[in-house]
C-alpha positions in Angstrom: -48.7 5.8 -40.7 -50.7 2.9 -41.9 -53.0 4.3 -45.4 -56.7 3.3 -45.3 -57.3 0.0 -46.9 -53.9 -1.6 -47.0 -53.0 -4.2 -44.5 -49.4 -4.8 -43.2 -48.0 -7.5 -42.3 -45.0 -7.5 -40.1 -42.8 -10.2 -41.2 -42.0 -13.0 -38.9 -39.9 -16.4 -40.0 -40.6 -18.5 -36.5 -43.7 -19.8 -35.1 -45.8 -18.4 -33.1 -44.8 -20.7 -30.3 -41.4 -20.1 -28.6 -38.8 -22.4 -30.1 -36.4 -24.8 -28.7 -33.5 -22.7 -29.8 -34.9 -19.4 -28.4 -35.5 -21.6 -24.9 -31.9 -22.7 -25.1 -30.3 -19.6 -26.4 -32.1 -16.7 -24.5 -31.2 -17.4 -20.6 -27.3 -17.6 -22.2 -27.7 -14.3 -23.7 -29.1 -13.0 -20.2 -26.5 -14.4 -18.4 -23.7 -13.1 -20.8 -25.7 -9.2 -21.1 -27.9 -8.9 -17.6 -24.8 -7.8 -15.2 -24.4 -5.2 -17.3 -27.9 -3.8 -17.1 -28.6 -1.3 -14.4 -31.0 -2.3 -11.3 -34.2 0.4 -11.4 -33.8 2.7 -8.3 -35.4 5.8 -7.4 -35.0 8.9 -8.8 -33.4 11.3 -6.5 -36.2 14.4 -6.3 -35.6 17.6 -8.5 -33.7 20.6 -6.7 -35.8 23.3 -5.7 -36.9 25.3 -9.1 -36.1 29.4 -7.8 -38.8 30.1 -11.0 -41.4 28.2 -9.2 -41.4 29.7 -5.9 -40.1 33.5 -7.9 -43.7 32.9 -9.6 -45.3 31.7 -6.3 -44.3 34.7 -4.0 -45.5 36.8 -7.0 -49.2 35.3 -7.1 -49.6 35.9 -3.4 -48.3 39.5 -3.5 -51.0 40.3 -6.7 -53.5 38.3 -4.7 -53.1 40.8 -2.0 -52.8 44.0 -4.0 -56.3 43.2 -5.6 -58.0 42.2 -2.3 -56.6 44.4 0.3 -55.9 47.7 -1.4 -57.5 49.8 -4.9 -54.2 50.3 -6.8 -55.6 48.7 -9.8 -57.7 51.4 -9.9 -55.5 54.2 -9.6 -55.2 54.5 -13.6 -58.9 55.2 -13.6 -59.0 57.5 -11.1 -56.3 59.6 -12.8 -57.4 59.2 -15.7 -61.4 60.8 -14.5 -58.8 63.6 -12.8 -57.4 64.6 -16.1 -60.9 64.5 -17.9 -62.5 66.7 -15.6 -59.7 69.5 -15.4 -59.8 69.0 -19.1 -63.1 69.9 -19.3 -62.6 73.2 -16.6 -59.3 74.4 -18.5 -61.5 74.3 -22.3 -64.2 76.2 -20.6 -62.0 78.6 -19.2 -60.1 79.4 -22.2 -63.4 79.4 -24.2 -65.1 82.1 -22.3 -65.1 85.7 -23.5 -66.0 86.5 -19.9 -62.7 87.1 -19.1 -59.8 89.7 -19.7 -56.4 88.2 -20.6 -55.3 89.0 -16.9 -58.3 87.6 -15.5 -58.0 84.3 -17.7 -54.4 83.8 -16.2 -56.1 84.2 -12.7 -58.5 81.6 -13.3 -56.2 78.8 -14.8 -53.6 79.9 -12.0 -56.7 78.9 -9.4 -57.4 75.7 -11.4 -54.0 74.4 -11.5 -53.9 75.0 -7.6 -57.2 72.8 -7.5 -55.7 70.4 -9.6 -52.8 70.2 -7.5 -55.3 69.7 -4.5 -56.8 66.9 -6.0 -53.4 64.8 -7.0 -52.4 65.3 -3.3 -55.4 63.7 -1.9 -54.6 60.7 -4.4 -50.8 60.3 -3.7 -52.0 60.1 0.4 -54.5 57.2 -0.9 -51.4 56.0 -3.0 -48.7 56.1 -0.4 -51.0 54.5 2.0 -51.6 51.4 -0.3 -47.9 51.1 -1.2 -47.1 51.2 2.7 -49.9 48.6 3.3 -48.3 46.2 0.5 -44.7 46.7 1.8 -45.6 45.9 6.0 -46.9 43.2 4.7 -44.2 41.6 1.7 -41.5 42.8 3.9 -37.3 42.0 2.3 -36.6 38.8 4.4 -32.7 37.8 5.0 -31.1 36.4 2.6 -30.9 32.3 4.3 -27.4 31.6 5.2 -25.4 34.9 5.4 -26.2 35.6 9.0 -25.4 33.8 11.9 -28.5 32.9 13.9 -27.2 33.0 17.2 -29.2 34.0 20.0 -30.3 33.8 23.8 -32.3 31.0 22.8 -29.6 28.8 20.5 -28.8 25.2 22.0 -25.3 25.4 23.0 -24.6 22.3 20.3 -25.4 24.3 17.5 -23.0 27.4 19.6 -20.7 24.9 20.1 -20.9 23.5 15.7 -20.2 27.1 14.6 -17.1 27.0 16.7 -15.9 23.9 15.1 -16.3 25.3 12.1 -14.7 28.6 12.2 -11.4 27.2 13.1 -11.5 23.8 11.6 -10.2 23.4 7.5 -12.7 25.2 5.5 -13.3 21.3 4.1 -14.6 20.6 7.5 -17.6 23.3 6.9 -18.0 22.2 3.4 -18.8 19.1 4.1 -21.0 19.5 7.1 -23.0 22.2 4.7 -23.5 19.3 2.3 -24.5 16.9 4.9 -27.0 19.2 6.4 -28.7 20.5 3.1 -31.4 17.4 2.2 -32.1 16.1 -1.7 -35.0 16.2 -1.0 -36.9 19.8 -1.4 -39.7 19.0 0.5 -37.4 17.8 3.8 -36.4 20.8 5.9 -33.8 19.1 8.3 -31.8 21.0 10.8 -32.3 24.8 9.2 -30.8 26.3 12.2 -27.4 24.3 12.0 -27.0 24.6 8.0 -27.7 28.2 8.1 -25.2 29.0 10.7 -22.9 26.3 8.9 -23.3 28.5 5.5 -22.9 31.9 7.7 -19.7 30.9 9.0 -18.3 29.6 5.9 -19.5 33.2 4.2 -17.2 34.7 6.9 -14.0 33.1 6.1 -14.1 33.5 2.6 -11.3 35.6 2.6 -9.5 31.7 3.2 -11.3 29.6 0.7 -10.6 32.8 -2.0 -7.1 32.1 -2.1 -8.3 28.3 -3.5 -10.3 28.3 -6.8 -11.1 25.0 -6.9 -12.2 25.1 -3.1 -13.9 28.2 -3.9 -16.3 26.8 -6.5 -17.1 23.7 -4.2 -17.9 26.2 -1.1 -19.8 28.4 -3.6 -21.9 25.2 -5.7 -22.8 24.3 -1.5 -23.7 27.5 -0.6 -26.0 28.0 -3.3 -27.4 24.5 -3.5 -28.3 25.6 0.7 -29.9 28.8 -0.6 -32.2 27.3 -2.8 -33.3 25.0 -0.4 -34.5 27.8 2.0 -35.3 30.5 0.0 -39.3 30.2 0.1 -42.3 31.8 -2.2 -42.2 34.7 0.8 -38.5 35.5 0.4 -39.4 36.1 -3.3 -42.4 38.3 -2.7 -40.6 40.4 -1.0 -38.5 42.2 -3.8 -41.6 41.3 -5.7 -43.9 43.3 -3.7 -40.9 46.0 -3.6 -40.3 46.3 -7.4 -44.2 46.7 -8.2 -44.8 49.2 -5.5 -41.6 50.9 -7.1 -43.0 50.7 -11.0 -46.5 52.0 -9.6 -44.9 55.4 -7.7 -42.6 55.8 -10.7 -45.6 56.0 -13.2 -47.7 57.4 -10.8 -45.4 60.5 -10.1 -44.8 60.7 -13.8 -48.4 60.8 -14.8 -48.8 63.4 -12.1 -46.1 65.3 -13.7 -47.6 65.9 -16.8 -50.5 66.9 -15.6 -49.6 69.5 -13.4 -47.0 71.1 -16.3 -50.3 70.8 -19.5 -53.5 70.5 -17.0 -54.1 67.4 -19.2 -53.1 63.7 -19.4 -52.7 63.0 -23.0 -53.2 59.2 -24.4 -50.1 58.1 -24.7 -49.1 58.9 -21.3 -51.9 56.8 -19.9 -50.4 54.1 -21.4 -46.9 53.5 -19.4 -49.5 54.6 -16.1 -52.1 51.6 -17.1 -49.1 49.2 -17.2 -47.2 50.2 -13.8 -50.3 49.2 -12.1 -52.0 46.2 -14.5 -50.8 43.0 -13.4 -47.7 41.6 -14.8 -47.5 39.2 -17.4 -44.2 37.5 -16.0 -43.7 37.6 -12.1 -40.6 36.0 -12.4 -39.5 38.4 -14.7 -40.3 41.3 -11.9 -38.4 39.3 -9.3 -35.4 38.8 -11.1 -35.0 42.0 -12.0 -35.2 43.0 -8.4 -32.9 40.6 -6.4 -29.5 42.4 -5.8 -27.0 41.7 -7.9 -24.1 39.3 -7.1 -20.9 39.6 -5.5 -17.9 39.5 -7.6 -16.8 36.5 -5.5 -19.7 34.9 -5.9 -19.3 33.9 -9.1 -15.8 33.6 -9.2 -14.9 35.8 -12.3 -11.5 36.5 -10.5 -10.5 32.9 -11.3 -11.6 32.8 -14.7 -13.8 29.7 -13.2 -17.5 29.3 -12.6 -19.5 27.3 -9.6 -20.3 23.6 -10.5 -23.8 24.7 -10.8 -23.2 27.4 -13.3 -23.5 27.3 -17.1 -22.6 29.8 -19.5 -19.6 32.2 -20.3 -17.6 33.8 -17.1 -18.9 36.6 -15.5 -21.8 37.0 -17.6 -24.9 37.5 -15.9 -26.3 34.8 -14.4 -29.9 32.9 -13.0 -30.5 35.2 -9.7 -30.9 31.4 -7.8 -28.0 32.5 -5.0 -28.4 36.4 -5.0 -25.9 38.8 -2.7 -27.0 39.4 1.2 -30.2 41.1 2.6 -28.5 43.5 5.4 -31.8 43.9 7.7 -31.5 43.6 11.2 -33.6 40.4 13.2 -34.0 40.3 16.5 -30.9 37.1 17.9 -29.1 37.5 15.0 -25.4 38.6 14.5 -24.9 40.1 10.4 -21.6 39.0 8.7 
């Protein structure tokens, strides 16, 4: 950093005019050095980021909770619940218009009204939750089913025959041909996903190979990513909120039907099930199923190309074990 008020002068011993020598000596030293400086090229686009679309799909799902349905408000509405039995059970209990007997009676018939009241919120509940769910439905996990139907074009019938009895190095390098570089290319989705479901089938064959195994399994991933979209994500997004909501929902209701009261600190854990979280991507990876043995090749004692980190340890939820939900013309593994 230059300090107020004293110049600097970078020291030069030439003029300021190229010199003879520099004419003479500078196309030598570009002739002797330039071969060995790369061309520029274009820089192949980034793989799909899972984080990205995990935080996309989880946007759209809290977009839709707000507009479409009042959970948010469901902490409030217990909350008002609680106060106003509160205030029914103090009277009660305060009164010296009752007998003993007769004060049991009238907390018994409270509790029942209480009980009344929770039920008409869990119908309100269950119908928001089932509203969220039909429409953040668990899509198939891309490339673990085959997608042949009455409408496949025989070619791509004919391609998955190739590949279930040609080498397993035959698949593996179709599945790389067919997956683009570039994210934002689709290509032929119908050929790499069958390409990738056939493969899945015989992996009791590339197994037996570890190094095979990790290529097959780097490929298979490096497809997933590809085709897993923001939707995919939201599903298990939209599935783990609606799960934390009826959890905290059931406890709160819980505790009020065992003291007739919600106390503070129970509103807490209620007011976070249903606020909005502050990491979506957090919520979907802890909701994607965990991975198959295979898939990470802990048998081996080896990892996928793609994979950092020690063996078997847990690892980013990017290629995540199979959805097993029926489609309409498709066959599951």
């Amino acid at each position: 950093m230059t300090v107020p008020g004293i110049s600097v002068i970078s020291p030069s011993y030439g003029p300021q005019a190229r010199t003879s020598a520099a004419e003479a000596v500078l196309p030598k030293l570009h002739g002797i050095i330039g071969p060995f400086v790369a061309a520029p090229t274009a820089s192949a686009p980034p793989e799909p980021d899972p984080r990205a679309l995990m935080g996309e799909g989880g946007g759209r799902v809290e977009g839709y909770i707000e507009q479409r349905t009042d959970l948010l408000a469901v902490p409030n509405a217990v909350a008002a619940l609680s106060g106003d039995y509160e205030r029914q059970f103090n009277q009660i209990k305060r009164s010296g218009d009752y007998s003993r007997e007769g004060q049991q009676r009238q907390l018994a018939a409270t509790f029942d009204a209480l009980g009344a009241g929770l039920t008409s919120q869990a119908q309100r509940l269950a119908r928001d939750c089932g509203v969220v769910l039909k429409a953040w439905p668990i899509l198939r996990d891309p490339g673990k089913m085959w997608l042949l139907g009455a409408g496949t074009p025989a070619d791509v019938v004919a391609l998955v025959g190739v590949v279930a009895q040609a080498p397993v190095r035959v698949g593996l390098g179709l599945l790389q041909q067919l997956t683009p570089v570039d994210p934002a290319e689709r290509g032929d989705q119908l050929r790499r996903e069958n390409v990738a479901a056939t493969l899945w089938g015989r992996r009791a064959e590339w197994q037996a190979d570890p190094r095979l195994g990790e290529e097959v399994v780097a490929a298979f991933r490096r497809a997933q990513r590809h085709d897993r979209t923001p939707e995919f994500y939201a599903g298990y997004y939209a599935a783990a909120r609606v799960d934390g909501m009826a959890q905290a929902w059931l406890a709160a209701a819980n505790a009020l039907l065992l003291h007739g009261v919600l106390d503070p600190a129970e509103r807490a854990p209620l007011a976070t099930a249903f606020a909005r979280p502050a990491d979506p991507v957090a919520v979907v990876m802890g909701a994607l199923p965990a991975p198959e043995a295979v898939d990470v090749l802990a048998g081996y004692g080896l990892r996928p190309a793609d994979v950092t980190g020690p063996v078997g340890a847990a690892r980013s939820s990017e290629a995540v074990g199979p959805i097993r939900l029926p489609e309409s013309g498709t066959t599951q593994l």
